[in-house]
C-alpha positions as a printed NumPy array, in Angstrom:
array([[ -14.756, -135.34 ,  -30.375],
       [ -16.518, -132.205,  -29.666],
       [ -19.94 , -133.106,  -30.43 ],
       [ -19.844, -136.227,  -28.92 ],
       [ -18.755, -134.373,  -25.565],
       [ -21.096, -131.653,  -26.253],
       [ -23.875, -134.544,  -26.126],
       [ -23.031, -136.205,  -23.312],
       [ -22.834, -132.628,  -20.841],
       [ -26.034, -132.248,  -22.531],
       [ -27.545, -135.075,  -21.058],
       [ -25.797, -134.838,  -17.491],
       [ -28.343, -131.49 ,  -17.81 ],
       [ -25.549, -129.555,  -16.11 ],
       [ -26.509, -126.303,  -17.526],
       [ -23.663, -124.406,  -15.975],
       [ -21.174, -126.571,  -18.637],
       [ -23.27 , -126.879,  -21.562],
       [ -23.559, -123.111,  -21.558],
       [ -19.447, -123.202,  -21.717],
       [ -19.655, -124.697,  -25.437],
       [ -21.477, -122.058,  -26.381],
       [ -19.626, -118.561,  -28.138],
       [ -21.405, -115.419,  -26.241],
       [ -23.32 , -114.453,  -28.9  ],
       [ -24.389, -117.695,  -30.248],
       [ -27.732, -118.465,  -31.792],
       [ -30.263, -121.736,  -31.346],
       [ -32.757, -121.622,  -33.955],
       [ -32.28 , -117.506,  -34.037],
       [ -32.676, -116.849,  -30.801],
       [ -30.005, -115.629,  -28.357],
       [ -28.868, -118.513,  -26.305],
       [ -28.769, -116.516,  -23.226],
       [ -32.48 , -115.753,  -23.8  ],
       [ -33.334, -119.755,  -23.627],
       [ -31.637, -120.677,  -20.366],
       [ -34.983, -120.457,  -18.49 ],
       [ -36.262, -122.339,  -20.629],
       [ -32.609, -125.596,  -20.28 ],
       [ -33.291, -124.908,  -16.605],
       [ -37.169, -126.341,  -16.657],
       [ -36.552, -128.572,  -19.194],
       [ -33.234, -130.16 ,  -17.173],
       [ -35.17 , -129.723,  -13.638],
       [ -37.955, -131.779,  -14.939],
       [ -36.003, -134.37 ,  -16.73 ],
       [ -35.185, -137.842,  -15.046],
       [ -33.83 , -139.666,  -17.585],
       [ -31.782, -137.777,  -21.416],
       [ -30.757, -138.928,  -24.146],
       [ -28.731, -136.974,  -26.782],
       [ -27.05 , -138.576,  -29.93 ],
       [ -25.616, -136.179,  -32.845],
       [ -24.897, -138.359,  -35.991],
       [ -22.282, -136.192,  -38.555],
       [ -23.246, -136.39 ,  -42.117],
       [ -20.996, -133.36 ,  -43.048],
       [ -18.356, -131.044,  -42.309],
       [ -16.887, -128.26 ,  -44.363],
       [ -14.301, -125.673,  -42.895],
       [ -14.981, -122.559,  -44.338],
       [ -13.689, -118.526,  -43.533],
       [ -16.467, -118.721,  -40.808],
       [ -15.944, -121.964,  -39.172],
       [ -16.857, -125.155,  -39.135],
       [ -20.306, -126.221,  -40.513],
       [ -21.385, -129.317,  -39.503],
       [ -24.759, -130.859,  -41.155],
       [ -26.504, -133.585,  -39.437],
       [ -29.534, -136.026,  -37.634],
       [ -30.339, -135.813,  -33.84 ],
       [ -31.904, -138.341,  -31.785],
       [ -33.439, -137.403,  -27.954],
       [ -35.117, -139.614,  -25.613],
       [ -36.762, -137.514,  -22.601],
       [ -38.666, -139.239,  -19.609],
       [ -39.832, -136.188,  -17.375],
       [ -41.374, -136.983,  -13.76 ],
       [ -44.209, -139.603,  -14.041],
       [ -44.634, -139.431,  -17.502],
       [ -43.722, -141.739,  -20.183],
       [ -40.739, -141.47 ,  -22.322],
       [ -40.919, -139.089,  -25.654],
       [ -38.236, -140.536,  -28.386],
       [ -37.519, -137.842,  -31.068],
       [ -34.946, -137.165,  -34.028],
       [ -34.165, -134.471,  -36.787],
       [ -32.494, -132.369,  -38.565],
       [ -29.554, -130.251,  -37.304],
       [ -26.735, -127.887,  -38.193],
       [ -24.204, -126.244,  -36.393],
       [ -21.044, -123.482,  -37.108],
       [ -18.407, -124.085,  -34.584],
       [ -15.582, -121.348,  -34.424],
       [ -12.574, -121.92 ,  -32.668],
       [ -12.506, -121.295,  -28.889],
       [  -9.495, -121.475,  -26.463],
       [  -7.77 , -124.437,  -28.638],
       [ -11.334, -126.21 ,  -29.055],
       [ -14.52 , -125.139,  -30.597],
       [ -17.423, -122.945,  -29.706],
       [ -21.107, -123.622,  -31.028],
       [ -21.849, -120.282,  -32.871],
       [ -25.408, -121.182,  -34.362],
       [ -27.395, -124.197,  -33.665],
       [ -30.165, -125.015,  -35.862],
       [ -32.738, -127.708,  -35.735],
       [ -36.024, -129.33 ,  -36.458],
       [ -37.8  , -132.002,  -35.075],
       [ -39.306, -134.152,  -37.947],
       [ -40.65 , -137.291,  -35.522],
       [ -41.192, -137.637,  -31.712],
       [ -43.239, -140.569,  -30.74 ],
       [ -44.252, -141.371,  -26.665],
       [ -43.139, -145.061,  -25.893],
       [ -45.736, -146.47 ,  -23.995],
       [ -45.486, -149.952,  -21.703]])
């Protein structure tokens, strides 16, 4: 399944791929994705250990692709410092894209993050 491929490149933090599900134009949270690539590549540098779940709770194919309506889950442990464990809210629209799909808008919120200590 898309997402669940789109998750796992996501956590290899090969930015180089993960930028390859996106359409040129697309959006995360409004912005221009091209914009936030500095901001993958500090994120992915400093990151030893990711993470990345999408959980579907609904789909609906419409004249402007597929909207998909869901809960994330991310665990993070950067260099020497202790593992952040967070989950939300997210929607996508996925268009299709050379016989697969393309992530046109991402949008999410974060509504808990915890740090797991020892």
């Amino acid at each position: 399944m898309f997402l669940s491929r789109y998750a796992k490149t996501y956590e290899t933090r090969n930015l180089p791929a993960l930028l390859r599900f996106f359409e040129p134009d697309a959006l995360e949270n409004g912005k221009p994705i091209r914009e936030l690539v500095p901001v993958y590549e500090t994120n992915f540098r400093r990151a030893e250990k990711l993470h990345y779940r999408i959980n579907v709770g609904r789909m609906e194919v419409g004249e402007d692709g597929v909207k998909v309506d869901g809960s994330f889950t991310l665990s993070v442990q950067f260099s020497n410092e202790a593992p952040i464990e967070s989950a939300g809210a997210i929607q996508l629209t996925l268009v299709r894209h050379r016989g697969d799909f393309g992530v046109k808008r991402i949008n999410y919120s974060f509504t808990k993050s915890r740090t797991i200590s020892d």
